[in-house]
BAFI-3210 file (N, C-alpha, C; in Angstrom, 3 decimals, decimal comma, padded with zeros to 6 digits):
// residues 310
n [1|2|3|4|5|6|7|8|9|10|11|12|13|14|15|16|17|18|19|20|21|22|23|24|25|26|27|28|29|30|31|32|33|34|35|36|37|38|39|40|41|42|43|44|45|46|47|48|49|50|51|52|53|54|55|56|57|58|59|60|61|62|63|64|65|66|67|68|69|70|71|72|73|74|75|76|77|78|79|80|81|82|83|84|85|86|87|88|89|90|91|92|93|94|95|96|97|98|99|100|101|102|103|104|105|106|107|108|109|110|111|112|113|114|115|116|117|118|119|120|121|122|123|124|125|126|127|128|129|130|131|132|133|134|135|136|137|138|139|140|141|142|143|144|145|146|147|148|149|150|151|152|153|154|155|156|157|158|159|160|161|162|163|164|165|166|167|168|169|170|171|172|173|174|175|176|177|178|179|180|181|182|183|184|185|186|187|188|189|190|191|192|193|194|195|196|197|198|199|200|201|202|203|204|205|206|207|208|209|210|211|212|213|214|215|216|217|218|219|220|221|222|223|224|225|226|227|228|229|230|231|232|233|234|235|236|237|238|239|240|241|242|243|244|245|246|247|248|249|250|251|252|253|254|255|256|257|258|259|260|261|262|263|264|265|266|267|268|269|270|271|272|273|274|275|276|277|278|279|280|281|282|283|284|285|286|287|288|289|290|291|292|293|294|295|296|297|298|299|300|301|302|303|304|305|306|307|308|309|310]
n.u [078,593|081,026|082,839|082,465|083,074|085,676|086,956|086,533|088,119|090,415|090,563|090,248|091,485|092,803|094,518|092,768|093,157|093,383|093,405|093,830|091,813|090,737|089,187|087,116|086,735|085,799|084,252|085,736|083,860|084,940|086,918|085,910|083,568|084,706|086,491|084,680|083,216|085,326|086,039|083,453|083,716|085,181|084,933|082,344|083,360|085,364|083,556|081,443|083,011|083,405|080,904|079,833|082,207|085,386|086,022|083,953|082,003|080,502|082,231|084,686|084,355|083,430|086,690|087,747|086,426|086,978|089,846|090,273|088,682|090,158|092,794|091,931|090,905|093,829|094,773|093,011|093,469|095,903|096,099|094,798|093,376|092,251|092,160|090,320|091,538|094,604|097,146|099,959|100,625|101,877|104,283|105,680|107,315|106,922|104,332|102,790|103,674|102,546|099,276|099,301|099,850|097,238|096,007|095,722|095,489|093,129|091,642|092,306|089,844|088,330|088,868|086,809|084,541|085,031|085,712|084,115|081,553|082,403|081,925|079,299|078,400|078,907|080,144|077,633|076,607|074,629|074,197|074,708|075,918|078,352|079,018|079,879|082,558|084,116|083,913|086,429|087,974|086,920|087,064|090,150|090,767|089,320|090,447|093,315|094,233|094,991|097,642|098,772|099,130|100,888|103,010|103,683|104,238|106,907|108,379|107,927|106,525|107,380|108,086|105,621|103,645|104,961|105,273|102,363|101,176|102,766|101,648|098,685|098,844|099,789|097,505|095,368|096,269|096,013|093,528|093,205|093,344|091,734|091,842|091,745|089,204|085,667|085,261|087,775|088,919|087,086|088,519|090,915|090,531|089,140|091,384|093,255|091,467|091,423|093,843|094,485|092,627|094,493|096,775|095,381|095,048|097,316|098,397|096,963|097,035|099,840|100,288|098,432|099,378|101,803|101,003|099,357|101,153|103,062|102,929|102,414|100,770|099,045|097,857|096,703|094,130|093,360|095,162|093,842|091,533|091,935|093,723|091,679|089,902|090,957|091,389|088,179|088,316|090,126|088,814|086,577|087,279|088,563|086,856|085,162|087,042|088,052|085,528|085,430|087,288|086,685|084,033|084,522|086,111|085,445|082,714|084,086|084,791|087,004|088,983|090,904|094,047|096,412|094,216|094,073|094,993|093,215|091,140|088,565|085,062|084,872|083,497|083,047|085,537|086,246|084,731|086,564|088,837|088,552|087,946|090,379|092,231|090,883|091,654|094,410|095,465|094,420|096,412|098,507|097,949|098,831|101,409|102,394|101,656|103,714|106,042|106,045|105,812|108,383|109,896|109,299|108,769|110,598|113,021|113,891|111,391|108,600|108,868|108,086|106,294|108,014|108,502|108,665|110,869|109,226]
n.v [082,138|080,344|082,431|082,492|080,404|080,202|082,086|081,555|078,864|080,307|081,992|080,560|079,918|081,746|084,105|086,360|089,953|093,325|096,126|098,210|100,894|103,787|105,939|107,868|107,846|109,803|109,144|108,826|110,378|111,935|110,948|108,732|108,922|110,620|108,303|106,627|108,119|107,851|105,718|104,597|106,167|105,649|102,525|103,203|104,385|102,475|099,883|101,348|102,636|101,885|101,514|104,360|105,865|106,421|108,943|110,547|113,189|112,140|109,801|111,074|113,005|110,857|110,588|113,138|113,183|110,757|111,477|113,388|113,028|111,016|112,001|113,874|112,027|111,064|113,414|113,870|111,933|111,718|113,964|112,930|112,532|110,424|108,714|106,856|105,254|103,494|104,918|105,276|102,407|101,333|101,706|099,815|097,354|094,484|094,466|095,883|094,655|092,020|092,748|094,374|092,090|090,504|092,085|091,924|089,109|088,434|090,355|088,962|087,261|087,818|085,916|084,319|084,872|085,464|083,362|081,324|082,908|082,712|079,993|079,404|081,712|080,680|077,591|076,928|075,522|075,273|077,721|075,419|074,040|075,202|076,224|073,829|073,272|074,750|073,263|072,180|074,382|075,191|072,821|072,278|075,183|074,839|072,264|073,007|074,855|074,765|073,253|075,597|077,196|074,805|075,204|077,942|077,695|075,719|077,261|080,226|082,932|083,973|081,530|079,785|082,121|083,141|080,635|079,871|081,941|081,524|079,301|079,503|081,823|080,153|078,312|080,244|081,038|078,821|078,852|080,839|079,825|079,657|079,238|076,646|073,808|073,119|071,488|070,959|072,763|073,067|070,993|071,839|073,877|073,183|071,890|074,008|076,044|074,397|074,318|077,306|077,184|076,111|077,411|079,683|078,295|077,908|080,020|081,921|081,704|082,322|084,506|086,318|085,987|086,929|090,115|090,454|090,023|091,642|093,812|096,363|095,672|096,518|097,993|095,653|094,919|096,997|096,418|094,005|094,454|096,795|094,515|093,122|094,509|095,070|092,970|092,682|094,747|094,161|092,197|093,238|095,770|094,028|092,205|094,230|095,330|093,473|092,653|094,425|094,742|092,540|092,652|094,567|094,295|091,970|093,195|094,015|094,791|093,776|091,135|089,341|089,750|086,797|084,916|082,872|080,791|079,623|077,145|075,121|076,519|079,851|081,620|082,774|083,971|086,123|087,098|084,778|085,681|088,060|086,841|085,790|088,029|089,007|087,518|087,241|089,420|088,970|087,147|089,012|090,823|088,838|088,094|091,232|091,024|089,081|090,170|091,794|090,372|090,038|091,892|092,907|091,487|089,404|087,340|086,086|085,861|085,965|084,120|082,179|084,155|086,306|090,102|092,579|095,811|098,601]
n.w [092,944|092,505|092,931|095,617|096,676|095,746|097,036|099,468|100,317|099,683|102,014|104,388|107,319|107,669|109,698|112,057|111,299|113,423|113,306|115,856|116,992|118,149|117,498|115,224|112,140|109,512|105,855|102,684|100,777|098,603|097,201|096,110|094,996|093,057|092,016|090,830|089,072|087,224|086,394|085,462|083,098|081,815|081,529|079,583|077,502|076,385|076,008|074,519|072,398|070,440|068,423|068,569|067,882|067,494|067,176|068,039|069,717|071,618|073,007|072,975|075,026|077,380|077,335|078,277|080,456|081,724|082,199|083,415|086,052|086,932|087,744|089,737|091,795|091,913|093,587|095,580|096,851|097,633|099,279|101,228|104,929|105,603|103,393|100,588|099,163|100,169|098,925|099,524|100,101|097,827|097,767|098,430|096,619|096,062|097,055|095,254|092,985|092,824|093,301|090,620|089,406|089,832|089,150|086,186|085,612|086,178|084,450|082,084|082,228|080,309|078,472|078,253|077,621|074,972|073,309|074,211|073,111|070,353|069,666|070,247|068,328|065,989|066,211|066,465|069,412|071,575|075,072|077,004|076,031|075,364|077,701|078,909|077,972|079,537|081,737|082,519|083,623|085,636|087,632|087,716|089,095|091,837|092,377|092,461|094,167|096,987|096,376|095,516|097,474|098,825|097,610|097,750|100,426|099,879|097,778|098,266|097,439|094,442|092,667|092,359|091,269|089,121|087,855|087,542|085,917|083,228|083,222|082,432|080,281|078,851|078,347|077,338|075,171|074,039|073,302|071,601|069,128|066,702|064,041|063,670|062,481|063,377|065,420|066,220|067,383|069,587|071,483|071,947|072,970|075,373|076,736|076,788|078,640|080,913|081,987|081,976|084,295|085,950|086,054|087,683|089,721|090,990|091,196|092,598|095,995|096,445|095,262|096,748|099,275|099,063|098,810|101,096|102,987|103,024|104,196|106,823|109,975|110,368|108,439|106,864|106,443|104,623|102,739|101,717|100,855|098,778|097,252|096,448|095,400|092,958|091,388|091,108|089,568|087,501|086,120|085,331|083,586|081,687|080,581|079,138|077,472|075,849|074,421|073,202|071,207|070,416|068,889|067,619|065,988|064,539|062,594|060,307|056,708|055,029|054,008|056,664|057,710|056,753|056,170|054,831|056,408|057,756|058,832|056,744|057,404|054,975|055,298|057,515|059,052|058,947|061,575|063,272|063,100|064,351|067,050|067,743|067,543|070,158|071,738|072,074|073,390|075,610|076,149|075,813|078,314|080,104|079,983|080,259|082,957|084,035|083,334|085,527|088,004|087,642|087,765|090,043|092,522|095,013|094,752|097,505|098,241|100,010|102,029|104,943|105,647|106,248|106,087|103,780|103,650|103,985]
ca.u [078,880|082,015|083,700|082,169|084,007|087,075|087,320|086,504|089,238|091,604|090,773|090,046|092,584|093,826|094,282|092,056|094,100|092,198|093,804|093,302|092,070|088,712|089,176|085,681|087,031|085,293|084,440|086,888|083,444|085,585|087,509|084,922|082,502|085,633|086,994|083,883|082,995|086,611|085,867|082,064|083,657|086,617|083,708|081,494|084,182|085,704|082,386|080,637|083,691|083,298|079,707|079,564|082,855|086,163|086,431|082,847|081,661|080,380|083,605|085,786|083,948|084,094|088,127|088,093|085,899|087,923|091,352|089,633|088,174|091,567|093,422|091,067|090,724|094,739|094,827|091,990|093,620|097,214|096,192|093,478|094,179|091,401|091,700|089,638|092,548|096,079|098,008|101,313|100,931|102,103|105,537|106,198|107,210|106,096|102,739|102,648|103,533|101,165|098,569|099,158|099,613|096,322|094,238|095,856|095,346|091,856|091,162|091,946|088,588|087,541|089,340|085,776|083,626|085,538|085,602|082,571|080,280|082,579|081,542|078,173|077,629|080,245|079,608|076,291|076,435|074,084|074,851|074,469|077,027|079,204|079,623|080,556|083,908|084,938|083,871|087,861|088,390|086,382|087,518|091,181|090,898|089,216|091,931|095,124|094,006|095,876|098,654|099,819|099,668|102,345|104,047|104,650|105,553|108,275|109,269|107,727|105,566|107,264|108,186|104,242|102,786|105,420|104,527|100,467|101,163|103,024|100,313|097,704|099,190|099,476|095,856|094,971|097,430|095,338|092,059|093,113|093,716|091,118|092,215|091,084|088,339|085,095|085,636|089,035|088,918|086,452|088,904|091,670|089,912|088,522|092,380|093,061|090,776|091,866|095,467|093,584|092,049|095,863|097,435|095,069|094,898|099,100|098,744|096,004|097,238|100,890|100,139|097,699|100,393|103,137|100,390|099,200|102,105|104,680|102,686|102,273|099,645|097,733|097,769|096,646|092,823|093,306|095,913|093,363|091,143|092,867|093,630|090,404|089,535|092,243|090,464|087,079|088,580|090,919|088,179|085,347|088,016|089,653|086,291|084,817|088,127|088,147|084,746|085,406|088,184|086,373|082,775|084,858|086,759|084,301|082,523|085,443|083,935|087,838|089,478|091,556|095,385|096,678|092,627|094,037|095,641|091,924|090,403|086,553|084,708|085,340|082,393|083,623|086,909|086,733|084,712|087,184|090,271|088,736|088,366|091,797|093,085|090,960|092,196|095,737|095,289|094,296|097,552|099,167|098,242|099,316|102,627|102,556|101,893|104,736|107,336|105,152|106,713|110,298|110,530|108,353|108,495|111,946|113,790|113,846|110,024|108,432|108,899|107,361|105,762|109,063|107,659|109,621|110,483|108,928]
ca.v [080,960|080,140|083,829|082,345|079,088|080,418|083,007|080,781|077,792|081,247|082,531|079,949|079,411|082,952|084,497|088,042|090,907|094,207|097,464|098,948|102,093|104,029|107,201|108,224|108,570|110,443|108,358|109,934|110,172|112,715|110,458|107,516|109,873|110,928|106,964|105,999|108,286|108,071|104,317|104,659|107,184|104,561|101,681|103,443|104,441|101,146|099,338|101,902|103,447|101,029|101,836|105,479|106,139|106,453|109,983|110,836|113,800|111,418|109,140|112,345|113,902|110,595|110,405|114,157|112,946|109,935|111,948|114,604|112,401|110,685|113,218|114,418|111,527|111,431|114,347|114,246|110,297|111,853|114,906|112,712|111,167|109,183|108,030|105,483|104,034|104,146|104,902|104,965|101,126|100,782|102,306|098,510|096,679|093,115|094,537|096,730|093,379|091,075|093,483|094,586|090,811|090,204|092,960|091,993|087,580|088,825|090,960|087,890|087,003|088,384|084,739|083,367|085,571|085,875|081,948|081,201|083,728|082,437|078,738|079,789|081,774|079,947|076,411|076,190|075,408|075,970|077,897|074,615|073,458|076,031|076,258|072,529|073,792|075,352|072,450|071,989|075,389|074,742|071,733|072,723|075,800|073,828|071,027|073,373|076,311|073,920|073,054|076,754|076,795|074,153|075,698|078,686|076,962|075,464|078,085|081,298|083,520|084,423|080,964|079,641|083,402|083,135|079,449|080,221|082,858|080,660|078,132|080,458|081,900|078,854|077,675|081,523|080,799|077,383|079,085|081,376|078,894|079,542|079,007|075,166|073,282|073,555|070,054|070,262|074,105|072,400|069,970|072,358|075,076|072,478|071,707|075,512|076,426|073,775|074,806|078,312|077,069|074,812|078,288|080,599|077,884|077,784|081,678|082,839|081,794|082,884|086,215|086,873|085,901|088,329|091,340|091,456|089,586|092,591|095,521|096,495|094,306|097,707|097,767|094,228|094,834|097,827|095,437|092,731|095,391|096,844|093,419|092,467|095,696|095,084|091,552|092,715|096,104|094,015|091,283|094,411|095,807|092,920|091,699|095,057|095,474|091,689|091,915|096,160|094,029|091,092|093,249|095,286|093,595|091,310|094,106|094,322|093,965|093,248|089,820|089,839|089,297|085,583|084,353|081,804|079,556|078,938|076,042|074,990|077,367|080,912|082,441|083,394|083,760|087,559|086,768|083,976|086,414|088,991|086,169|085,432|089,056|089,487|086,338|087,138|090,580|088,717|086,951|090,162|091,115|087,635|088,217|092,039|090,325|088,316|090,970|092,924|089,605|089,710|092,955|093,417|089,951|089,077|086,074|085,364|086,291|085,806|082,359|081,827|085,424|087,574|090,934|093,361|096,733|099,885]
ca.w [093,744|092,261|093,294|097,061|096,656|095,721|098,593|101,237|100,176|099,925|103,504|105,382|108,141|107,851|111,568|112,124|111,626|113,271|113,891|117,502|116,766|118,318|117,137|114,327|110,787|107,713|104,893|102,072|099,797|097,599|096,947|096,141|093,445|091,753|091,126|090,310|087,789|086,039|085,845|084,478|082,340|080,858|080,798|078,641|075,659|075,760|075,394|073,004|071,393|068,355|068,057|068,875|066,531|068,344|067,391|068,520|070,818|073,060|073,894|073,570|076,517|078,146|077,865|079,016|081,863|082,625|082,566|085,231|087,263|087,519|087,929|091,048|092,520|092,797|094,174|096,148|097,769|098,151|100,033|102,469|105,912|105,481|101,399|100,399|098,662|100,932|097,470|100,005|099,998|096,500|097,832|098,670|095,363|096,308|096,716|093,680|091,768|092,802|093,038|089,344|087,846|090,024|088,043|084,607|085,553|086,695|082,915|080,856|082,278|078,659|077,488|078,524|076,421|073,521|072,759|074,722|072,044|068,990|069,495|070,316|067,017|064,407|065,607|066,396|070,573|072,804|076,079|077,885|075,175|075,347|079,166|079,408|077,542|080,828|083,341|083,245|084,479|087,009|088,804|088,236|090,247|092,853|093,087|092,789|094,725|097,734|095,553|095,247|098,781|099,082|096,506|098,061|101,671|099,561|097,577|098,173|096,352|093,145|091,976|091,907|090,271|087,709|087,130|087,328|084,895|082,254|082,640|082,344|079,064|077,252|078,027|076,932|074,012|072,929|072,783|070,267|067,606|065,946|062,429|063,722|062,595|065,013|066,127|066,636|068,320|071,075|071,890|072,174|073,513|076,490|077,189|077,210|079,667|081,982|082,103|082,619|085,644|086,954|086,271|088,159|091,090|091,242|091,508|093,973|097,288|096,305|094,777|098,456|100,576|098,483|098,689|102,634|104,400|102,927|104,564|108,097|110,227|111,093|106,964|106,191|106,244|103,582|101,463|101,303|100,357|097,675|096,295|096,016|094,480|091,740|090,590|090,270|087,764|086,054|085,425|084,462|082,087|080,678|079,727|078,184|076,606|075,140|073,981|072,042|070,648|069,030|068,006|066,848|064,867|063,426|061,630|059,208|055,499|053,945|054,186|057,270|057,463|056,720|055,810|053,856|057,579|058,517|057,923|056,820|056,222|055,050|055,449|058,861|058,843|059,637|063,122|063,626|063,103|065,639|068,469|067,568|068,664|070,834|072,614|072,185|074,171|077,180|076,480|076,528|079,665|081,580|079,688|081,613|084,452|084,182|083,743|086,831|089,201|087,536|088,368|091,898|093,543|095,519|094,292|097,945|098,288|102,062|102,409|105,960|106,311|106,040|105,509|102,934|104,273|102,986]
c.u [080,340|083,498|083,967|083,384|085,427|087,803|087,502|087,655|090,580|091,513|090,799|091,300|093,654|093,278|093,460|093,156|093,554|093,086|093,235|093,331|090,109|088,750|088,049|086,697|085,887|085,683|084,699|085,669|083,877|085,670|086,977|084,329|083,738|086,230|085,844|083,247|084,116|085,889|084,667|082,696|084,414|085,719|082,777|082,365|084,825|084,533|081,431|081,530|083,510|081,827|079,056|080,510|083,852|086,614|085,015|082,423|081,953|081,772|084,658|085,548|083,951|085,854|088,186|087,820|086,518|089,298|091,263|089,510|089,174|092,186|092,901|091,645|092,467|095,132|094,542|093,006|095,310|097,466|095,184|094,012|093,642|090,749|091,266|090,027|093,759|097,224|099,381|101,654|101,935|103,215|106,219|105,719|106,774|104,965|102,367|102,096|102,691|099,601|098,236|098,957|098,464|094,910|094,384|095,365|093,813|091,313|091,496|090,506|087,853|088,049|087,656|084,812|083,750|085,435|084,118|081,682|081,096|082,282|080,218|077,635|078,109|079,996|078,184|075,845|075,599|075,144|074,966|076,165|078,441|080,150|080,338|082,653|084,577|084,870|085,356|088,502|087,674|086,931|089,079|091,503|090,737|090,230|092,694|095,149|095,305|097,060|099,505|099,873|100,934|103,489|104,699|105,418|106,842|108,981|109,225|107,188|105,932|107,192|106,605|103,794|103,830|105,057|103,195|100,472|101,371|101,921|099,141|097,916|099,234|098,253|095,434|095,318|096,530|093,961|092,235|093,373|092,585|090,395|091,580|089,396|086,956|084,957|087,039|089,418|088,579|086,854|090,155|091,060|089,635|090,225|092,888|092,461|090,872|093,374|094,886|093,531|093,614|096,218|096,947|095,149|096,698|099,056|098,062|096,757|098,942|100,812|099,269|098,643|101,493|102,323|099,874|100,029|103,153|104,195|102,481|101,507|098,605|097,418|097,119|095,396|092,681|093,769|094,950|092,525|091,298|093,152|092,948|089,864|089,906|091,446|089,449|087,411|089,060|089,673|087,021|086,227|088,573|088,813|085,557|085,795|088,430|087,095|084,272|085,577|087,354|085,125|083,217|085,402|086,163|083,052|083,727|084,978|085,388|088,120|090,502|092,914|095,333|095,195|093,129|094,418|094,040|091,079|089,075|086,160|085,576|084,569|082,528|084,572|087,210|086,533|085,732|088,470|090,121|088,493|089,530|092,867|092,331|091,330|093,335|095,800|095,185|095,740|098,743|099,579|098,587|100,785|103,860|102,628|103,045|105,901|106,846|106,116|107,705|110,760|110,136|108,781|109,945|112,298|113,796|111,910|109,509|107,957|108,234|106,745|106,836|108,344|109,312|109,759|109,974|109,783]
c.v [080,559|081,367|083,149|081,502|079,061|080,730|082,269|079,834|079,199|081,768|081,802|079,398|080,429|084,009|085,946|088,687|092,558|094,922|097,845|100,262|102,124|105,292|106,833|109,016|108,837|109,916|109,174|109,759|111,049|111,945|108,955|107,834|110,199|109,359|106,104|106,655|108,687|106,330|103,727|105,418|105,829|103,368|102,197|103,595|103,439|100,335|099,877|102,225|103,010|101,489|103,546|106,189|106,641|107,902|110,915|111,651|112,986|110,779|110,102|112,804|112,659|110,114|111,423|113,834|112,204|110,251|112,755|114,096|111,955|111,191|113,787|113,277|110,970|112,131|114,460|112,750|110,713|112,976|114,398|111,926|109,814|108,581|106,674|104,700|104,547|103,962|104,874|103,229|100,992|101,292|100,936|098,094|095,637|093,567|094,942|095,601|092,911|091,924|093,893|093,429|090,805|090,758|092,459|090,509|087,970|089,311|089,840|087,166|086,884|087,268|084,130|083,347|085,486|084,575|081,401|081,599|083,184|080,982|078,667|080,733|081,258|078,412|075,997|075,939|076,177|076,892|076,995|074,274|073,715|076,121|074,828|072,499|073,957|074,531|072,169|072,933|075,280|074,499|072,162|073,756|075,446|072,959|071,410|074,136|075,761|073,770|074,504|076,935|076,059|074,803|076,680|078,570|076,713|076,206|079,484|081,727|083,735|083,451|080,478|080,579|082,920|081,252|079,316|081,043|082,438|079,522|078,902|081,216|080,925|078,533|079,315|081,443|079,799|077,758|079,944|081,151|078,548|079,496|077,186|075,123|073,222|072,455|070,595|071,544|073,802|072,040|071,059|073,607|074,516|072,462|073,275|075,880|075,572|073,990|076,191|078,587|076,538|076,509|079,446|079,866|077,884|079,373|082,322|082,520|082,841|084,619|087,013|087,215|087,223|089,745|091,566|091,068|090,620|094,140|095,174|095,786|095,343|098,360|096,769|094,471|096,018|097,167|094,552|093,502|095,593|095,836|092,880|092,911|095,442|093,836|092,070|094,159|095,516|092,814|092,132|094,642|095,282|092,002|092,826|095,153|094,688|091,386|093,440|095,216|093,270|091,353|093,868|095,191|092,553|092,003|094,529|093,803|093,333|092,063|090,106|089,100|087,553|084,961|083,333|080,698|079,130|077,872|075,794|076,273|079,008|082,325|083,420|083,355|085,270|087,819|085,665|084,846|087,452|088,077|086,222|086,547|089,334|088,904|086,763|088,382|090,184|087,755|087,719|090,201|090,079|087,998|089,647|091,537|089,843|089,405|092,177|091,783|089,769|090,484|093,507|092,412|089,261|087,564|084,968|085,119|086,580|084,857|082,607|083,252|086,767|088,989|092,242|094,780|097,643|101,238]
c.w [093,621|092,550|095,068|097,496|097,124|096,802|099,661|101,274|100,413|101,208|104,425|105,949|108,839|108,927|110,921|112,616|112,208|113,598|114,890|117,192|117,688|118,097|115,463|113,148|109,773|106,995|103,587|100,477|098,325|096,648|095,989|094,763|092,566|090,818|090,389|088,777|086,785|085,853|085,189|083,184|081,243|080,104|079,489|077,004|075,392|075,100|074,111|072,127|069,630|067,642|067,835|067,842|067,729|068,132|067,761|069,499|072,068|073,830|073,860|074,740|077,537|078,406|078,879|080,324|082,898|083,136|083,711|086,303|088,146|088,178|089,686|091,728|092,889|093,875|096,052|097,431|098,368|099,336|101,364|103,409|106,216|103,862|101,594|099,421|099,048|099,596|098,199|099,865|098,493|096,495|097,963|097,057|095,141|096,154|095,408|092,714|091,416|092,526|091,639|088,766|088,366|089,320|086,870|084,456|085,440|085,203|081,865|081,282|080,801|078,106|077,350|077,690|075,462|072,804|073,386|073,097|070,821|068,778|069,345|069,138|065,588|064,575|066,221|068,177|071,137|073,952|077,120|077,048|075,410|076,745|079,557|078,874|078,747|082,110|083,729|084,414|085,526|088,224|088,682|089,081|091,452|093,063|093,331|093,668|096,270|097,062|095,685|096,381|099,301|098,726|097,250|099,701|101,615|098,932|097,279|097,480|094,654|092,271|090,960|091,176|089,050|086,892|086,704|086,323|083,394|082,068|082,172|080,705|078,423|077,787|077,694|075,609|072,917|072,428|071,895|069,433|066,810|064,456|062,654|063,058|063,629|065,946|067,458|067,909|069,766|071,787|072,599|073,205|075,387|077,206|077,671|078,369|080,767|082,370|083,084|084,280|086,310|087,452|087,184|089,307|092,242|091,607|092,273|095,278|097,275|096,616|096,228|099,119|100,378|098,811|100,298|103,169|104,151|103,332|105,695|108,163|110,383|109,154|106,515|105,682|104,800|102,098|101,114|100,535|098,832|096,536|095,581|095,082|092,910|091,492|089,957|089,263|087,480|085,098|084,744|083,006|081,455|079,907|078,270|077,098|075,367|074,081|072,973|071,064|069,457|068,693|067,533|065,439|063,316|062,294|060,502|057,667|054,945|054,569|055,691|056,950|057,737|056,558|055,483|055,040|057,921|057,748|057,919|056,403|055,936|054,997|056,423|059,648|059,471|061,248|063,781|063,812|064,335|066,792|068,043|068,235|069,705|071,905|073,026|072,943|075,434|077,263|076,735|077,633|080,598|080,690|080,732|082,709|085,075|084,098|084,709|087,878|088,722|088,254|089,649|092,914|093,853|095,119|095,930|098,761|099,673|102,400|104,031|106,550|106,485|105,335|105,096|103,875|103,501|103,170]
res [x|x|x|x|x|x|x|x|x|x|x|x|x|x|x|x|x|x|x|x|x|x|x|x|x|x|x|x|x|x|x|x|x|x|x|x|x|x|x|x|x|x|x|x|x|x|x|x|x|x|x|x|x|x|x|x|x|x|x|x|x|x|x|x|x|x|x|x|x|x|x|x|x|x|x|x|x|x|x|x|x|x|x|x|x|x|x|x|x|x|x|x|x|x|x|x|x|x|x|x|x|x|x|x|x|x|x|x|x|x|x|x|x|x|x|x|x|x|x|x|x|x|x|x|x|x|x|x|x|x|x|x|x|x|x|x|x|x|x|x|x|x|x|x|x|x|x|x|x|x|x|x|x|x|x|x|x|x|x|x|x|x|x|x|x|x|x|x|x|x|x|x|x|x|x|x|x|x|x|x|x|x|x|x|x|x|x|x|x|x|x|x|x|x|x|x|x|x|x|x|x|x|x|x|x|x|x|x|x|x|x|x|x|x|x|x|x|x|x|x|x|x|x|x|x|x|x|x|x|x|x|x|x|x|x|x|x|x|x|x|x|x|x|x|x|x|x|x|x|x|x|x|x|x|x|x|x|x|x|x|x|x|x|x|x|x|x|x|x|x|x|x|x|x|x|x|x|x|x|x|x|x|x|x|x|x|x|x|x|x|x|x|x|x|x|x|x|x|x|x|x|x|x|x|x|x|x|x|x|x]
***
């Protein structure tokens, strides 16, 4: 419902773009079976690797699998006239950008899980409990999602992403302070995740506008495509990734580094240290993100629809 929400406040208003074509294309299923089973292949050894043993038959054969598959399904998308991903798009750097911070904003998704499940088994919260943490993120996406709109009327796409990005890191930033108290974590954690939400609402319309208004118009329907694509993998792998990270970690029988900054108890101090990286990983990647616009996203951006050349 809340994916629905979003979409519709982000499309609504935006003209139909259709390519005039009537010529019968072949659906590039080569191309389709090969990305799909590199990306089952990648899912499975991130998620089991900790459990299975990271040097393990099994997740060896699926790297091999995932490097093949890859590999093909380059191949297979650079040599097709009908690829079922136009990999020439990504010759335009504006798109590239946005497109990339959009998968990596999209994979801190895993912020949700990772503090979510450590409140829920460290202090005691229900999942009724737990979810009320995030009613900020919520309603701030809802209120700003407009806001970055303005934003980039007035000053184009890169300023808002790189501002949504910085906000978005520090509320990513506050939830991994979990050397706090479980009071005091709640409190912080609640503020966190509303920044979260300011910073992802300052950065969706922007980061759209930078990714289909800088490709052809007989392009647009593939770019939106594409874009879209790039959310739901960076939010799959940024949560599997988030959540290797902090089961993984929390199996650790020794003390972990700095034990002694956490306060209360210390019983669980080692699950408290693996949310902690695995938090700071999804701050990582909004940090990537951020040097993905320095270096992709034009200083003078495409203030009223200016489209980049390729």
């Amino acid at each position: 419902m809340l994916v629905a929400i979003i979409s519709y406040l982000l499309l609504r208003g935006t003209p139909e773009s259709k390519a005039k074509s009537t010529a019968k294309k072949s659906f590039d299923w080569a191309g389709l079976v090969a990305f799909i089973i590199a990306l089952l292949a990648l899912n499975i050894v991130i998620a089991q690797g900790a459990s299975l043993g990271w040097l393990s038959a099994a997740v060896l054969i699926g790297c091999a699998l995932f490097i093949v598959s890859g590999i093909a399904f380059f191949r297979i998308e650079t040599k097709s006239k009908n690829a079922f991903v136009d990999l020439s798009m990504f010759n335009n750097k504006t798109f590239s950008g946005a497109t990339l911070s959009n998968f990596l904003l999209n994979g801190a998704a895993g912020t949700l899980l990772v503090s979510l499940a450590l409140v829920q088994q460290e202090a005691g919260l229900s999942s009724f409990q737990s979810g009320l943490i995030t009613v900020g993120y919520l309603a701030a996406i809802l209120s700003t999602i407009r806001v970055g709109e303005k934003l980039l009327q007035k000053w184009g796409p890169r300023k808002p992403m790189l501002l949504g990005c910085y906000i978005t890191g520090l509320g990513i930033l506050l939830t991994s302070f979990t050397f706090l108290l479980a009071k005091e974590y709640i409190v912080v954690a609640f503020i966190g995740f509303t920044l979260f939400g300011v910073g992802l609402g300052f950065y969706a319309t922007p980061s759209t506008d930078a990714a289909v208004s800088n490709v052809p118009g007989n392009k647009a329907g593939s770019a939106s495509g594409i874009y879209k694509m790039a959310s739901s993998l960076g939010a799959a792998l940024g949560v599997a990734i988030s959540a290797a990270i902090f089961y993984g970690l929390s199996k650790m029988q020794s003390p972990p580094p700095m034990a002694d900054l956490f306060m209360g108890r210390t019983d669980n101090v080692g699950i408290r240290y693996a949310a902690t990286i695995g938090l700071l990983f999804n701050v990582f990647m909004v940090v990537i993100a951020i040097v993905a616009i320095w270096l992709t996203v034009s200083k003078n951006g495409t203030k009223n629809g200016a489209k980049e050349q390729t």
